[in-house]
N, C-alpha and C positions, 0 to 999 in steps of 0.2 A: 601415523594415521590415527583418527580418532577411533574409539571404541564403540562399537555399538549397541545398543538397547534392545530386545527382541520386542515387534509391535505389541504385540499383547501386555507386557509390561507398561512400555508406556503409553497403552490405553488408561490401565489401571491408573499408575501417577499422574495423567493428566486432568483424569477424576478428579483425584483426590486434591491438586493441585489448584486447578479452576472452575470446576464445577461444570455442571450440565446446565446443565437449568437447560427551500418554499422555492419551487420556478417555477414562472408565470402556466397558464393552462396552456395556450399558444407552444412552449417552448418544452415541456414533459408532461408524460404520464405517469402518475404515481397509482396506485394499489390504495382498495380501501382499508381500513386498519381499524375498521370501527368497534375490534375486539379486544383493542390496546387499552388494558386496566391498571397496569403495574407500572408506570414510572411516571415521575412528578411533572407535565408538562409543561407548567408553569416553567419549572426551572430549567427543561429542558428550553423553552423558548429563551430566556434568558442569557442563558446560553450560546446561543446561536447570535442574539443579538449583541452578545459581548463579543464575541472573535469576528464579528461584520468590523469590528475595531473604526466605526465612527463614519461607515460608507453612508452614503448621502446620493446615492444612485437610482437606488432601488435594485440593485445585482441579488446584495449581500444584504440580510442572509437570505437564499432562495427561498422562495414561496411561489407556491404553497409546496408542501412536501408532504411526508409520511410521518407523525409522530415513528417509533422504534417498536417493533415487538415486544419487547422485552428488554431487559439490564444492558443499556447499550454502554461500549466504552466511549464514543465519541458522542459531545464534543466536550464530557464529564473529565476526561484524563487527554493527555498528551503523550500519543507515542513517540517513542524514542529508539529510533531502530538502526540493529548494525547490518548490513549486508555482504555479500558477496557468495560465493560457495568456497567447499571446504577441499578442492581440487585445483585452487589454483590462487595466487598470491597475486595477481592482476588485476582482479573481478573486483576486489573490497577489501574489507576487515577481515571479514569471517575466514578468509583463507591466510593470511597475513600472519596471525598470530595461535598458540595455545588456546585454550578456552579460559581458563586462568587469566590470562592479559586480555583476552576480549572484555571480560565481564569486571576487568579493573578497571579500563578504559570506558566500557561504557557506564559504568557506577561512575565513573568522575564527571562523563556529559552529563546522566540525568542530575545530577548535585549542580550544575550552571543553569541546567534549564528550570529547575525549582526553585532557584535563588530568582532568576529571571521573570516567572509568571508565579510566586508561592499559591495563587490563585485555584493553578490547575495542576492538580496531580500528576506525575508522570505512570505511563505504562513502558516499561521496558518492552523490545521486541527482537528477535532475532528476523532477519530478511534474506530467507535462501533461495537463490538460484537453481529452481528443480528441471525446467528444461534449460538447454543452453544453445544460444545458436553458435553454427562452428561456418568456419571460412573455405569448409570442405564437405563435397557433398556424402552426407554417410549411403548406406546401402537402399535404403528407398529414398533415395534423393531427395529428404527433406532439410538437408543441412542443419536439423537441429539431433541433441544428445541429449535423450531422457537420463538424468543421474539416477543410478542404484536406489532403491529403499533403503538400503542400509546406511547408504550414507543421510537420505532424508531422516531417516532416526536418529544419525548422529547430529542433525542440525537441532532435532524436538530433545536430544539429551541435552546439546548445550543451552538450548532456554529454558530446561526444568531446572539448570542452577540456581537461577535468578527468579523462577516463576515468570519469565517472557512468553508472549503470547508467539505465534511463526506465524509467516506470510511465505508459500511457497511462490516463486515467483515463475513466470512460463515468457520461455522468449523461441516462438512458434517456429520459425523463418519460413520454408514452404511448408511447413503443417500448417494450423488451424486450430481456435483455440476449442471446438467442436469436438476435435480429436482430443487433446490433450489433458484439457479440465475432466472429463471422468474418469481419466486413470491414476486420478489422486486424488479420489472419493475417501479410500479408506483413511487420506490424511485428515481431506476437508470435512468429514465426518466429526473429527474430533473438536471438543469446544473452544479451545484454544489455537484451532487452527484458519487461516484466513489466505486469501488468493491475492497475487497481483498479477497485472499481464501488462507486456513490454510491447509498444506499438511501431518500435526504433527498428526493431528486428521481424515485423510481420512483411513480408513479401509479397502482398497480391498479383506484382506482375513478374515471380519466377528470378526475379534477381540475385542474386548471393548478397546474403547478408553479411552488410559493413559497406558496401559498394556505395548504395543509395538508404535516404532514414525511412522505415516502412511507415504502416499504419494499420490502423482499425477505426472502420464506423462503428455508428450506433448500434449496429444489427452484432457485432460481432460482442461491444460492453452489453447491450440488453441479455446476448444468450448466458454470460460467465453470472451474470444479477440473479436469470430465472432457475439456473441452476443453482445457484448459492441458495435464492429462498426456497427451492425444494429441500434441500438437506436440513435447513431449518426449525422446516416443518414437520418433517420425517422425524427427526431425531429429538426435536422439542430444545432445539439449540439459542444462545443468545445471539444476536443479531452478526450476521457475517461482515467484515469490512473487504471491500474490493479494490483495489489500487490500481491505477491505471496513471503511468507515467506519462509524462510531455515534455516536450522543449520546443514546439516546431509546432505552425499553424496546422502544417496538412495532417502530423500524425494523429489528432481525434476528429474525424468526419461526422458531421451532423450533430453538434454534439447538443443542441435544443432536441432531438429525439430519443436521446437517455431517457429512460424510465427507471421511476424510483422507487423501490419496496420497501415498507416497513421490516423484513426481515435482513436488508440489508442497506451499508453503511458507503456511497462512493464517496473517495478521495483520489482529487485529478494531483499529480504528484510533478511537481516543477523540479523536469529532472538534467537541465542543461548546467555543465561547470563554464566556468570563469570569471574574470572580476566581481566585482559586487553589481556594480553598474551594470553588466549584460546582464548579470542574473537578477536585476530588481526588473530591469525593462523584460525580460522571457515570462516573469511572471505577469506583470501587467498585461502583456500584450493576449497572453495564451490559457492564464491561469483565471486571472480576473475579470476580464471580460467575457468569458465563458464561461457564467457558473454553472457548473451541476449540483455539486450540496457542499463538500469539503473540501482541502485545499494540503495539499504536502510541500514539504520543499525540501532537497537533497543537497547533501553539501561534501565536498571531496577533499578529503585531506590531504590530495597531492594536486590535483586537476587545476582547484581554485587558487592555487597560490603560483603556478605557472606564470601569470601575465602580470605586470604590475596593477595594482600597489600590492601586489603578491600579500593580498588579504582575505581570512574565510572569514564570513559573517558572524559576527556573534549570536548569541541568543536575543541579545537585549533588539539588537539591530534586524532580527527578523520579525522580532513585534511588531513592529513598525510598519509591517506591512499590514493592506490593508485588499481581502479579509486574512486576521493570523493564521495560518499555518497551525494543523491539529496534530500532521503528522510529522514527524520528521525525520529524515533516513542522514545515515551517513554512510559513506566509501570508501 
């Protein structure tokens, strides 16, 4: 089992480590930002118009939006994130391996994906699994397992290796993400820390999760957003990212009613395996045609190579998409 870090420590090294410091009006609200002084907009726009990678729709890049609060990482850098929890060898990487061979392996992605865009920087990420839905109902019948703090420490140790930024990740099942995003306040508090939530495992109608794919509307990404840009501001934080995976039309409901904050960063994350082929059409169908701001894409080092031509995407081969992929997870 891994070792742990006691919080207060690494409150300190994460200090010391990272520092404190456009869709249509019909389709979102965004927040005004009219106090946003500190980053180059210019290049931020350019930006956004370079990974639109040549759309001619008018989707990509969304507009209008929120310039950033503050030092934002996206769409400056390209994360590069490993996932899984550190309880179970099923979930991903992160449970798969030592921390030694995670941070070998993921040092060798970010080196393809540099070689791929030398353009964009990469950020290294760690992706844990902080709630987890289970096939069993626990004691308040919410079918999901909040994981220990200590092992959430052990996920913020393994990415003070590398200097990776965490994304704790919440898979509700009959909770709510109302419930669960403020009981890891005191992670999301920290500058280097960032949220995602699973909409495969939300339950609204009481089903056990795995049976049928859940969901979340707009009401339920607006509240994880308005709580992200509180801490923000509380804490005078750089801009939160919030991930919100997909594969599947029903699992984001409404998604022209997202609202967008300059205190924080969404990325809808194309999180369906197999072929290359389903997975360019899941994106197109789910990802693209429904923009919110950013765009992820997940890729499984076992799942994808199941079906013929038993091929994972390369780097070079996800540029290609069109708008590029800012985030990218692997499993």
């Amino acid at each position: 089992m891994y070792r742990t870090i006691p919080y207060l420590l690494i409150s300190m090294l994460c200090m010391s480590l990272y520092g404190c410091t456009l869709k249509s009006e019909s389709a979102a609200e965004t927040d005004s930002n009219d106090d946003i002084t500190n980053i180059d907009t210019l290049s931020y726009s350019n930006k956004l118009t370079k990974i639109a990678n040549g759309d001619t729709t008018g989707r990509w890049p969304v507009s209008p939006q929120p310039f950033p609060s503050g030092d934002p990482i996206l769409p400056f850098k390209r994360i590069i994130a490993y996932y899984g929890n550190l309880y179970s060898k099923k979930m991903g990487i992160l449970g798969e391996y030592p921390p030694q061979e995670v941070w070998k392996r993921l040092h060798a992605e970010m080196k393809v994906w540099e070689k791929a865009d030398p353009s964009t920087p990469v950020q290294p990420a760690i992706h844990y699994i902080a709630v987890v839905a289970q096939g069993s109902a626990q004691k308040d019948g919410t079918y999901r397992k909040r994981m220990p703090e200590s092992q959430i420490d052990s996920a913020l140790s393994i990415a003070a290796m590398g200097k990776a930024i965490v994304f704790l990740d919440i898979q509700v099942a009959l909770s709510t993400v109302q419930e669960e995003v403020p009981l890891l306040e005191k992670f999301l508090s920290m500058p280097h820390v960032h949220l995602a939530i699973d909409p495969e495992f939300s339950m609204k109608d009481g089903s056990r999760p795995g049976t049928k794919i859940g969901s979340f509307d707009a009401g339920d990404i607006n509240y994880c957003s308005q709580y992200l840009t509180g801490l923000v501001r509380k804490h005078k934080l750089t801009p939160k990212i919030l991930i919100v995976h997909r594969f599947t039309q029903g699992m984001v409901k409404g998604y022209d009613q997202i609202k967008l904050h300059p205190e924080v960063q969404l990325v809808v994350n194309m999180d369906g395996w197999g072929a290359p082929v389903l997975k360019r059409d899941t994106y197109k169908q789910y990802i693209y045609r429904e923009p919110v701001q950013f765009t992820g894409f997940k890729l499984f080092y076992k799942n994808d190579l199941k079906r013929p031509p038993h091929h994972m995407l390369t780097p070079s081969e996800i540029l290609k998409l069109v708008p590029q992929p800012i985030y990218i997870q692997y499993q």
